[in-house]
C-alpha positions in Angstrom: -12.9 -69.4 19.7 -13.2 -69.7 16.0 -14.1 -67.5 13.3 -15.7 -68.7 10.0 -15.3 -67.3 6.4 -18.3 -64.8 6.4 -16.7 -63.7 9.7 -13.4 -63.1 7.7 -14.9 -61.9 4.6 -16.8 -59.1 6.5 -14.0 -57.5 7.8 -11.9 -58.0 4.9 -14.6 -55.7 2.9 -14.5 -53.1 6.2 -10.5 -53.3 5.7 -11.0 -52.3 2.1 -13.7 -49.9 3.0 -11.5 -48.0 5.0 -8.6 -47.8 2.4 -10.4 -46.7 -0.2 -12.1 -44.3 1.9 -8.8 -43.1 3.7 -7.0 -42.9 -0.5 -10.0 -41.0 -1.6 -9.5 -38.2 1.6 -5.5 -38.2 0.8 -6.3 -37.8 -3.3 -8.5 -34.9 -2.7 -6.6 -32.8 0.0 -3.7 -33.5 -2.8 -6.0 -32.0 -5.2 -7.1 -28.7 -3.5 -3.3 -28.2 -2.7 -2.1 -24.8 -3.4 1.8 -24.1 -4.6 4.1 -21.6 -3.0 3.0 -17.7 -3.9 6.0 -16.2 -5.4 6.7 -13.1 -3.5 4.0 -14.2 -0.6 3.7 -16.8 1.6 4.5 -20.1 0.8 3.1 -23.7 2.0 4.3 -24.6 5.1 6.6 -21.7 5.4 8.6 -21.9 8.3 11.1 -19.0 8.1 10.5 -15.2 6.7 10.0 -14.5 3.3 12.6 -14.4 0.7 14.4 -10.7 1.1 14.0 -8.4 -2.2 15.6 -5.5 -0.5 18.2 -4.8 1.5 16.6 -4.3 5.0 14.4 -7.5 4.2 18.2 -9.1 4.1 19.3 -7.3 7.0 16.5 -8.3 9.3 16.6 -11.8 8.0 20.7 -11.7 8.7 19.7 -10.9 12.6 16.7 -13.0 12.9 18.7 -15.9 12.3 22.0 -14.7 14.3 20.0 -14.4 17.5 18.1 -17.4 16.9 21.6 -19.4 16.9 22.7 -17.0 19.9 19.4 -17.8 21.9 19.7 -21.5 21.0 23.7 -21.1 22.0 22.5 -20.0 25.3 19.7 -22.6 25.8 22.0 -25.4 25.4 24.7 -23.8 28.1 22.5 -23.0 30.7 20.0 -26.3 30.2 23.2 -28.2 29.6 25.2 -27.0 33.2 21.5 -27.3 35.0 21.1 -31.4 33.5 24.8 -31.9 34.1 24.5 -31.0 38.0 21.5 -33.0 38.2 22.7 -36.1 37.0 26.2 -35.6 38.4 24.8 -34.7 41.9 22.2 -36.8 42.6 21.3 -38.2 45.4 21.8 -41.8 44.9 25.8 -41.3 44.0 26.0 -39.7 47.6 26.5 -36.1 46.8 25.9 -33.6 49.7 24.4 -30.3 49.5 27.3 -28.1 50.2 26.8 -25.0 52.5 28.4 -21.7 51.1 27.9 -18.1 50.8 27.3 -16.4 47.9 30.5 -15.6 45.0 31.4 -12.4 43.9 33.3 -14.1 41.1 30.1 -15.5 39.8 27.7 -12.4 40.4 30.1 -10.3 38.3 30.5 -13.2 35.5 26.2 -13.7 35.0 26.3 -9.6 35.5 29.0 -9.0 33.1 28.6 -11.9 30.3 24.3 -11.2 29.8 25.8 -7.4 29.2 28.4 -8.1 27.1 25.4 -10.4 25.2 23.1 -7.4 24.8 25.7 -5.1 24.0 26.5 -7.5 20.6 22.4 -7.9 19.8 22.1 -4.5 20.0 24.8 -3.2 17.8 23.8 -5.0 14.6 19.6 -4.3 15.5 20.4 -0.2 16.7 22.1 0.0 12.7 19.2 -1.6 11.0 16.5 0.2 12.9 18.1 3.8 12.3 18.6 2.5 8.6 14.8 1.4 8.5 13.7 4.6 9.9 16.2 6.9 6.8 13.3 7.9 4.6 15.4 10.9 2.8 16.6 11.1 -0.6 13.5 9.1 -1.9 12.8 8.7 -5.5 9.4 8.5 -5.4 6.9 9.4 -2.4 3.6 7.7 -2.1 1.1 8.5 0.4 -1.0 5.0 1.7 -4.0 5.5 3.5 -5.7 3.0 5.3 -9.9 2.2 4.9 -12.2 -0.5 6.2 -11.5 -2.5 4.3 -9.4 -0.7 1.5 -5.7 0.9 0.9 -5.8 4.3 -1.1 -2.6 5.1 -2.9 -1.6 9.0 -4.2 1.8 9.5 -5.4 3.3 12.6 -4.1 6.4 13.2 -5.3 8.3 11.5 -8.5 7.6 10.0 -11.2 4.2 9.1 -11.3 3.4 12.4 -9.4 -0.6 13.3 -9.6 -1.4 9.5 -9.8 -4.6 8.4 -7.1 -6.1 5.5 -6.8 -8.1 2.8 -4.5 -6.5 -0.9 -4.2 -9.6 -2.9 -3.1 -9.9 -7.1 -2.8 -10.1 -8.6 -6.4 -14.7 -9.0 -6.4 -14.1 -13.3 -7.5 -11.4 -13.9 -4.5 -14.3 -12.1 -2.2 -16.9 -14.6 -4.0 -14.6 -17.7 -3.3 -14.3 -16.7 0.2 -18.3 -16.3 0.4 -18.7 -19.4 -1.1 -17.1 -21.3 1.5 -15.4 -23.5 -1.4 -11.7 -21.6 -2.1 -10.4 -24.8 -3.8 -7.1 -24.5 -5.8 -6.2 -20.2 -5.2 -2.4 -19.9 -4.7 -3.0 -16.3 -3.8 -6.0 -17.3 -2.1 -7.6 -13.3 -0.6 -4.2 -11.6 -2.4 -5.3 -10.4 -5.7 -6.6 -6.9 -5.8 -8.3 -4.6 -8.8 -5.7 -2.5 -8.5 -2.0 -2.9 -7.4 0.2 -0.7 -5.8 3.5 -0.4 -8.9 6.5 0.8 -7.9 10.2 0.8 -10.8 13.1 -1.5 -9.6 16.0 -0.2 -7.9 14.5 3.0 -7.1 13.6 4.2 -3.1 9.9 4.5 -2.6 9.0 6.5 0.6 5.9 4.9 2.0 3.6 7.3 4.1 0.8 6.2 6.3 -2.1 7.0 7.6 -5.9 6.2 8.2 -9.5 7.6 7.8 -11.4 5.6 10.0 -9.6 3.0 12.5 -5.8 1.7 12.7 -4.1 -0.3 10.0 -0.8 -1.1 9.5 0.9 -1.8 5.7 3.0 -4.8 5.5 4.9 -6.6 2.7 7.5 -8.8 4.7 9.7 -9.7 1.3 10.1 -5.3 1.7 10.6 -5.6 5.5 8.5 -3.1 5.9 5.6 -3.0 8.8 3.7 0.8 9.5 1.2 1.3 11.3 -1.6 3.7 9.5 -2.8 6.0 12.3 -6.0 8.3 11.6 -4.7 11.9 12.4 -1.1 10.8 12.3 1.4 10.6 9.7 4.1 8.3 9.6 6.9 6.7 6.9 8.7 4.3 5.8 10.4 3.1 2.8 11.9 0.1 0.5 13.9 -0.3 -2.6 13.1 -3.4 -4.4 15.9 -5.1 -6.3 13.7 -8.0 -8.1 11.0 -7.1 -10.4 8.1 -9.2 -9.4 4.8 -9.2 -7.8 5.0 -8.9 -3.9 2.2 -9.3 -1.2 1.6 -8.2 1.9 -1.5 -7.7 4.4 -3.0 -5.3 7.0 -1.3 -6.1 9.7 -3.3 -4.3 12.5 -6.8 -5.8 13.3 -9.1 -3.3 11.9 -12.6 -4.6 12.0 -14.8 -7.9 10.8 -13.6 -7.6 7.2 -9.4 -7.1 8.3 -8.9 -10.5 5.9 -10.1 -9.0 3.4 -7.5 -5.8 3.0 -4.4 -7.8 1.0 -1.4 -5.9 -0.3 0.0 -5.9 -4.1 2.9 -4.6 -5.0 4.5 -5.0 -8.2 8.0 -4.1 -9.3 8.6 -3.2 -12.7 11.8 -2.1 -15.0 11.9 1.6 -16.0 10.6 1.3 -19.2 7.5 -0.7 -18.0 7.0 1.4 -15.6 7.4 4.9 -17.6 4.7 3.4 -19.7 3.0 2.3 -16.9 2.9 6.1 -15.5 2.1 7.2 -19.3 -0.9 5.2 -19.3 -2.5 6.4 -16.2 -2.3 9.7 -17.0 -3.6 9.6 -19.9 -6.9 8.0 -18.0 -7.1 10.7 -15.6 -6.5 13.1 -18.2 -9.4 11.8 -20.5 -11.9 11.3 -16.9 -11.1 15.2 -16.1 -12.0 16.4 -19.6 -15.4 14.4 -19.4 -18.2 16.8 -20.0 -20.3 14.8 -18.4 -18.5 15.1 -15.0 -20.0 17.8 -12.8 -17.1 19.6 -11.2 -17.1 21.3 -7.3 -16.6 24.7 -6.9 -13.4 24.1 -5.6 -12.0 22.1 -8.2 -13.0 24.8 -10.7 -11.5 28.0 -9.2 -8.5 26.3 -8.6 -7.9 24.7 -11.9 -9.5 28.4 -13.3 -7.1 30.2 -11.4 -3.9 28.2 -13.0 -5.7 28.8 -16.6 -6.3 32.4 -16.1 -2.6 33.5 -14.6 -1.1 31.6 -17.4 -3.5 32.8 -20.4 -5.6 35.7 -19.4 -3.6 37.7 -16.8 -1.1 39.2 -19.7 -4.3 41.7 -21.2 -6.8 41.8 -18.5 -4.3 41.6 -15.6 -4.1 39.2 -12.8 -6.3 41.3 -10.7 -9.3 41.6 -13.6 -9.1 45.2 -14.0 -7.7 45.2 -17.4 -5.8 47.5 -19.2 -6.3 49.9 -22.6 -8.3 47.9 -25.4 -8.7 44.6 -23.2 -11.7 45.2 -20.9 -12.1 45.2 -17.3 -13.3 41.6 -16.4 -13.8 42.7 -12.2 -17.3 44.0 -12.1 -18.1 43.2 -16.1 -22.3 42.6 -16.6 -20.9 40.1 -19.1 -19.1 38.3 -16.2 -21.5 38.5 -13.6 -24.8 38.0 -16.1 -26.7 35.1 -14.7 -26.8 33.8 -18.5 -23.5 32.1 -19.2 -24.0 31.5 -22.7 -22.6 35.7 -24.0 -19.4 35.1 -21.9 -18.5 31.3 -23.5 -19.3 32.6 -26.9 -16.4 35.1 -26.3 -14.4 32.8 -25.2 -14.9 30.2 -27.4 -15.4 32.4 -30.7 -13.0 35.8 -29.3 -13.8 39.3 -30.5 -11.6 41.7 -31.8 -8.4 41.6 -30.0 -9.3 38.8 -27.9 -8.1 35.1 -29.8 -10.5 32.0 -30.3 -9.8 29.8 -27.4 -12.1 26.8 -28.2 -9.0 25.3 -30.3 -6.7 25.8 -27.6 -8.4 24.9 -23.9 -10.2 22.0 -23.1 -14.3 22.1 -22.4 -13.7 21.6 -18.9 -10.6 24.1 -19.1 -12.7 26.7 -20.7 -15.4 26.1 -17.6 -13.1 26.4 -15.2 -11.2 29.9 -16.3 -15.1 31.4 -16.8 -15.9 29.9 -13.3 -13.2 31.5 -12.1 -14.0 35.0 -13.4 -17.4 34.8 -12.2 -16.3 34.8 -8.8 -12.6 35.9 -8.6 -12.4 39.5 -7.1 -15.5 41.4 -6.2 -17.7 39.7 -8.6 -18.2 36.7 -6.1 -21.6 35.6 -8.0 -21.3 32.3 -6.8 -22.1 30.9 -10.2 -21.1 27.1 -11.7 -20.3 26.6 -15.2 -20.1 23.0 -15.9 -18.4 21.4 -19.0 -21.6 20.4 -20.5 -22.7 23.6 -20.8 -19.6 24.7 -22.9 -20.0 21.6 -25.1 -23.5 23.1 -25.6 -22.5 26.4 -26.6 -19.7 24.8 -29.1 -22.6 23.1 -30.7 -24.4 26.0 -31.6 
């Protein structure tokens, strides 16, 4: 059988074909690779996560200790079992030998798998009681679990009053629409707004859930909680890196669970003063919008506060006032369905009474008149909003 030159050419171009074909595939997986995610997964990752905290270390210090311990006992009991084989097989002419059982042996595999748990234990016991020690916190912030969000309020600390929603970044949810990711280290990571924490401080973590179970995760923390609806449970970390650390849901909580990442980022003191500083000063600025319509609620609380602190030294904290400062309990000024005679007063004063528009706030100044309106037994059930004080102001 022969093969001529067209025969040889033909598959010579097939041969090149292929190569260029099989080059092309290889340059353009190269080309959509992705790099390792600093404080997140990395490619290929075959162990946990780098530790940033002292648990993290911990857990990583047992994982690997009963991995060599499991592996120890792998190879003595596989290795015995392959030795008898061999060493008793048939064709050498070994005989089954007939004996009862050993009391020597039932209290060595008894004794020795104890003695083995007892030394696993020991070292796990410690870290779970120390994972579990969420007293003497720094800072307290409460994480509450949504399809397919994480809510963050600090609680207690520095930062104390701070609220706000961490949601997937809007372009990593278009890239995962699309179909076409390409070149994204933190590829369904990036949120609007991260979770910030300062270095070297402890941050008590508390869960819980408004809809279905979730569970917070950052493995470079060591740190897994489940967010229960109804429930509250805690945990905590104490970074000693600053950096920027992610994490996922770790509970499957619904079509979109992929899409609930994790960022945490660990900042200095300084950075993180300002950081505190800075928000607020925006939720400062979004309360004193007089645009914002305010609940009832939110007004007789904030009212209350603003009264007790400015009001209750003349007209007394129960409104009944006291020689030249008028009664404000039962007032037709107070309960007069026309706001506009009482935030002149207050705005302007009269008499005794000082000029308050250079002191409170228009939303402050609709709150305390709120308040009067239905504090006591005036209980009109009257709103006045901010706008209608920056209305008054203008006349």
């Amino acid at each position: 059988m022969t093969i001529d030159n067209s025969c040889l050419h033909l598959l010579g171009r097939r041969w090149s074909q292929l190569a260029f074909g099989l080059a092309a595939t290889l340059a353009s997986r190269a080309a959509l690779a992705v790099n390792d995610l600093p404080g997140g997964p990395a490619v290929n990752q075959l162990n946990l996560q780098p530790p940033v905290t002292k648990i993290a270390q911990e857990q990583m210090w047992l994982h690997n200790m009963m991995l060599v311990l499991c592996l120890a006992i792998f190879i003595a009991v596989f290795g015995v079992m392959f030795y008898s084989i061999f060493k008793h097989r048939k064709s050498k002419g070994a005989v089954s030998a007939n004996f009862h059982e050993s009391v020597k042996v039932e209290i060595a595999w008894t004794i020795i798998p104890f003695i083995i748990v007892i030394l696993m234990a020991l070292p796990a016991t410690k870290v779970v009681v120390a994972m579990k020690d969420t007293t003497n916190s720094d800072i307290t912030i409460k994480a509450t679990g949504y399809q397919w969000k994480w809510g963050y309020d600090y609680l207690k600390g520095e930062g104390e009053g701070i609220g706000f929603v961490s949601t997937l970044d809007a372009s990593h949810r278009a890239l995962s629409d699309s179909g076409h990711p390409g070149q994204v280290d933190n590829y369904l990571l990036k949120v609007d707004n991260p979770l910030v924490v300062p270095v070297n401080k402890k941050i008590r973590i508390i869960t819980t859930a408004d809809d279905v179970i979730h569970a917070w995760m950052v493995p470079a923390f060591g740190v897994k909680q489940d967010a229960i609806p109804g429930y509250v449970r805690d945990t905590w970390f104490k970074a000693e890196k600053e950096g920027d650390y992610y994490g996922q849901c770790a509970e499957l909580c619904g079509k979109e669970h992929a899409y609930m990442p994790i960022h945490v980022k660990v900042l200095n003191a300084k950075d993180y003063s300002a950081w505190v500083d800075g928000e607020q000063k925006k939720i400062a600025a979004k309360a004193d919008d007089p645009s914002k319509v305010w609940t009832m609620d939110d007004l007789m609380a904030r009212g209350q506060k603003l009264f007790d602190s400015n009001c209750a030294v003349c007209h007394k904290a129960d409104g009944k006032g006291a020689g030249q400062f008028p009664a404000l309990d039962g007032s037709a000024v107070v309960k007069a369905d026309d706001h506009a005679q009482q935030l002149h007063l207050v705005l302007n004063g009269k008499g005794q009474m000082p000029a308050w528009k250079a002191v409170l706030k228009d939303s402050e100044i609709a709150a305390v008149v709120t308040y009067t309106k239905n504090a006591w037994s005036n209980k009109t059930g009257q709103i006045v909003q901010p706008a209608e004080v920056v209305a008054e102001r203008a006349k």
